[in-house]
N, C-alpha and C positions, 0 to 999 in steps of 0.2 A: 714441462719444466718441473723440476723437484722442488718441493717447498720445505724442505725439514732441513732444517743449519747443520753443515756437516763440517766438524771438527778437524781445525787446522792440517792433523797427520791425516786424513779422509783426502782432505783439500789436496795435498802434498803426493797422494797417491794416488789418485785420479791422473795428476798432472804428472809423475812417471809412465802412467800407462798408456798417454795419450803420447809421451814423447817418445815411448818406445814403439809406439805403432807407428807414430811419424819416422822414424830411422827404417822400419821394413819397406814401409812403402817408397821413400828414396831411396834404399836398396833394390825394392825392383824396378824403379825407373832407371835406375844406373845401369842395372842388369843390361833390360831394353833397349836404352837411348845412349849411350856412353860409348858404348865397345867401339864405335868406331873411330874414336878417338886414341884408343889402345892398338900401337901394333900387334897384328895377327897374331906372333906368335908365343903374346905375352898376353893374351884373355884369362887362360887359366890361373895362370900368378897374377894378375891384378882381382880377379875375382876371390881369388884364395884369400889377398890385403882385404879388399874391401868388405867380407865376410867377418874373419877376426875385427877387422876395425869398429864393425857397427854390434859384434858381439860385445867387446871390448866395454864401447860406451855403455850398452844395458845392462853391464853388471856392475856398474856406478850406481844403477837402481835398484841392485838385490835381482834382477832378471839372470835368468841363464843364460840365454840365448836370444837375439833377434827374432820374431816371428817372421815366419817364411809363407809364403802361399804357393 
């Protein structure tokens, strides 16, 4: 555990980075565990939304992009 007090905008960006890993990694569980909720012939287009979408939100954080694995 860190012992040195890190300053409010520290604190603030820690907690963008940690939300913006949280939206990749529900991006890949969506990838995953979802599709089959999507008819067949619309994976591509809901994958295409859900892409922009989770990109969308981490540029709310100054991110460019979603982290992909």
């Amino acid at each position: 555990m860190a012992t040195d007090k890190l300053s409010r905008t520290e604190l603030k960006l820690k907690a963008q980075e940690n939300i913006a890993h949280m939206i990749s990694l529900v991006f890949q569980y969506v990838t995953d565990n979802v599709l089959d909720e999507i008819p067949e012939g619309q994976y591509e287009e809901f994958h295409a939304i859900l892409e922009h979408q989770a990109d969308r939100a981490v540029r709310l954080m100054g991110y460019e992009k979603h982290w992909r694995s």
